[in-house]
N, C-alpha and C positions, 0 to 999 in steps of 0.2 A: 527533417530532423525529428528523431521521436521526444516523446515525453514523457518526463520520470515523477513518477506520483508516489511520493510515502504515505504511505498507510499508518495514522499513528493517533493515539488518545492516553494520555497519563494515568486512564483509568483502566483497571482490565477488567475482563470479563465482558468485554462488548461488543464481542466478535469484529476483531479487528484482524487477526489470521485468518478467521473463514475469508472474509471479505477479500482480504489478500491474493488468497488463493483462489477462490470462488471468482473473483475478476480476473484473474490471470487466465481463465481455463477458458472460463468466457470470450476474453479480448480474443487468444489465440482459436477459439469457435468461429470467429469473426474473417478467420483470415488476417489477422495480424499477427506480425515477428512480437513476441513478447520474451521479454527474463523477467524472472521472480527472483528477488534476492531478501534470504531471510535472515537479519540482523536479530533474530530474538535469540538468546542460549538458550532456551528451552526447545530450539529446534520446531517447534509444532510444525510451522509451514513446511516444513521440511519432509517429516513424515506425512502431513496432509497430501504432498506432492507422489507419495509412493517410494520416498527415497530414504535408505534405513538410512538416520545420524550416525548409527555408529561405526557403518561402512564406509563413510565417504572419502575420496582418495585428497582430499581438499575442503575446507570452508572460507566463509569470508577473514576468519583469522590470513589463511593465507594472501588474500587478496590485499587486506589493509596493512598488514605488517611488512608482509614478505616481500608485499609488492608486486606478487605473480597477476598474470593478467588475468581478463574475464576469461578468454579463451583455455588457460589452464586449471581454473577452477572450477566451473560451469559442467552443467553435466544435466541430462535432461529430464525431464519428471515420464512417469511411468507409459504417459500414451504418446509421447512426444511429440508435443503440442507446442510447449515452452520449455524454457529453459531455466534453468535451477543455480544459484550460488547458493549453498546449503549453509546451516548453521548445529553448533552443538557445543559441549562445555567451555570448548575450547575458544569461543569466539567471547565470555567471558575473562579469556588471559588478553583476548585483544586489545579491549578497554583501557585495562592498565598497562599493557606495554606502549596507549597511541598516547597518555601523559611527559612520555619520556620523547616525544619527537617533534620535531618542527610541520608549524602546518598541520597540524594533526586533525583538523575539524575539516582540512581537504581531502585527506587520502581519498577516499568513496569519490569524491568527483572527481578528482584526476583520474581514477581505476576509470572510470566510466564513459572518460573522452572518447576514448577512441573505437566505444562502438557504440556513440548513442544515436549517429546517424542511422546503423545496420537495423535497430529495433523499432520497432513503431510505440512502441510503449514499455516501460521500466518499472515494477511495480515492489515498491520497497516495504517491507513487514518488519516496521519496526519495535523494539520492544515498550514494554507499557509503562516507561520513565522517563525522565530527562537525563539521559547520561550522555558519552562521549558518543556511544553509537547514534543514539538517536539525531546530536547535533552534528553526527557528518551525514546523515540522512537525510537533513533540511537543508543541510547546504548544497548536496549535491541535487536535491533534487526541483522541479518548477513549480512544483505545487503539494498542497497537501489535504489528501482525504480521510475527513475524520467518522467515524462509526461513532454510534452511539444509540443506548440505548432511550426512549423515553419515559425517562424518572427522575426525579427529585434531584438527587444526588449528580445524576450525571448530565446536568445544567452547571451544578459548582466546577466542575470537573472541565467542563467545555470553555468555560470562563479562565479557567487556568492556562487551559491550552490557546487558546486564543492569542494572551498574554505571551505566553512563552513565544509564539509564532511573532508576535507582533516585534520582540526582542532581540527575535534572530536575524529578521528582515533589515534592523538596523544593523546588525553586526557583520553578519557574514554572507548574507544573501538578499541584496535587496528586491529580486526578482519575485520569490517567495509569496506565493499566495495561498488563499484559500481554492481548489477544487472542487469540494462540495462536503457540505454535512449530511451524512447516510442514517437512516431509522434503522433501528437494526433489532433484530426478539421484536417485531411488533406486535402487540396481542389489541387490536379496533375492538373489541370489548371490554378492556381498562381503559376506565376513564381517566385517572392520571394521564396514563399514556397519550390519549387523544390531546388532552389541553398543556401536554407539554408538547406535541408535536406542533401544536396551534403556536404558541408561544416559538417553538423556532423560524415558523415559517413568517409570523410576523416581522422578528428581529432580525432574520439571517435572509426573508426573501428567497430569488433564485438560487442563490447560495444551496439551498434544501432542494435533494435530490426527489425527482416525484417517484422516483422508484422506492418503496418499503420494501425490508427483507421482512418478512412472516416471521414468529418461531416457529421452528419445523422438522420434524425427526428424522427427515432425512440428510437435513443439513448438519446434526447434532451425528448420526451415524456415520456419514462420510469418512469422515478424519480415522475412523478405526479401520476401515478397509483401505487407506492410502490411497486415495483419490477425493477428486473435487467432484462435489454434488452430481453435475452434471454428467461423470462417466458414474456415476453412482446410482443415480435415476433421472434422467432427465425430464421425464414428466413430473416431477417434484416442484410444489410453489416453489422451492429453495433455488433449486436450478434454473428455473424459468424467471423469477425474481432478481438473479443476477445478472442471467442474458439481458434482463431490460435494462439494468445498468450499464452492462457495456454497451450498448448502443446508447444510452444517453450519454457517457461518455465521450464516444467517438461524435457522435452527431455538435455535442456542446464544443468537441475542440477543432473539429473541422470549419464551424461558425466561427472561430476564433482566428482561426487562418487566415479564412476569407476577409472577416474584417480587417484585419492587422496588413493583408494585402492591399486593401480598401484604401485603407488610412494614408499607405506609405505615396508620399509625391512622386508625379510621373520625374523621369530624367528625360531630358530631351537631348 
């Protein structure tokens, strides 16, 4: 069965699309079936994928409204690697059209049933608020990976999210966990930086990815050539610093397998 991870922080600016996309490209580097599905109306991940918004024969508006499947929406990023539900203005009319329907914080995970066996991994770019997208993002999805920069602010901001996750877990998904909090702009020569990354790894522990993304200009140039770092430069910290995340990712949930294997009593 794969695993669907949202990518989300109420704060923006903290490269929570690079990371989106910058993992996807990665996982699918790996050898894994991946889809990227970009829930933000700004589209970024969309174009970061190589795929113009304003060409697309479909967005996730179709998917959650229309009800069209992944297979008719879906469409693949430029090296095809993985696979794309694109987003653009229009998945802003989706929001207020999903207040008018029943179930409306399900659609994304029903859209999602029936091929979450096929993917090894689900990587949702959500937008940088708590709206209706975002809470069908949690509920559809098993866990959630938060980016974040290390500053001041975006500890209140984490504190937020935390709460909102802890809120959702009661309501609509009790499965709902944390995946991991990511460093993301790291700059090991602010000091800020260092003693709030200190500060997470206290409170958050494992939870905190050993992988840091750098700041890095060719992670910041990517997005305007429409590709992910990795076809962009691959010798790039940016690139190279996301590979190690996919592999801690895969590594942390294959341990999770096993365990959960572990755990379950024999039938005789």
């Amino acid at each position: 069965m794969g695993k669907i991870i949202a990518v989300a922080n109420q704060k923006g600016g903290v490269g929570k699309t690079t990371t989106a996309v910058n993992l996807a490209a990665s996982l699918a580097a790996t050898k894994r079936k991946v889809l990227l599905i970009d829930l933000d109306p700004q589209g970024n991940a969309t174009m970061a994928s190589g795929v113009d918004k304003y060409e697309v024969h479909a967005t996730c508006y179709e998917l959650l409204v229309e009800e069209k499947s992944v297979q008719e929406v879906m469409v693949e990023e430029t090296s095809g690697l993985y696979h794309l539900i694109s987003a653009n203005t229009d998945v802003t009319a989706a929001e207020i059209k999903l207040m008018e329907v029943f179930a409306r914080e399900q659609r994304l995970k029903v859209a999602l049933a029936p091929v979450k066996d096929y993917y090894d991994f689900i990587i949702i770019d959500c937008p940088p608020s708590l709206n209706m997208l975002t809470v069908n993002a949690m509920t559809a999805a098993d866990s959630v990976l938060v980016p974040m920069q290390c500053e001041y602010y975006a500890l209140e901001g984490l504190t937020a999210l935390m709460d909102t996750i802890s809120k959702l877990t009661a309501v609509v998904n009790d499965k709902l966990h944390i995946e991991g909090i990511l460093r993301t702009m790291y700059d090991p020569r602010n000091r800020l930086a260092n003693d709030v990354s200190e500060q997470l790894k206290r409170h958050f522990g494992d939870k905190v990815y050993r992988t840091v993304i750098p700041r890095n200009v060719r992670l910041a140039e990517a997005p305007s050539f429409g590709a992910p770092a990795m076809y962009y430069d691959k010798s790039s910290t940016g690139a190279k610093a996301y590979l190690a995340l996919a592999g801690e990712i895969i590594r942390k949930s294959e341990q999770a397998k096993k365990d959960q294997a572990t755990a379950q009593p024999a039938v005789n």
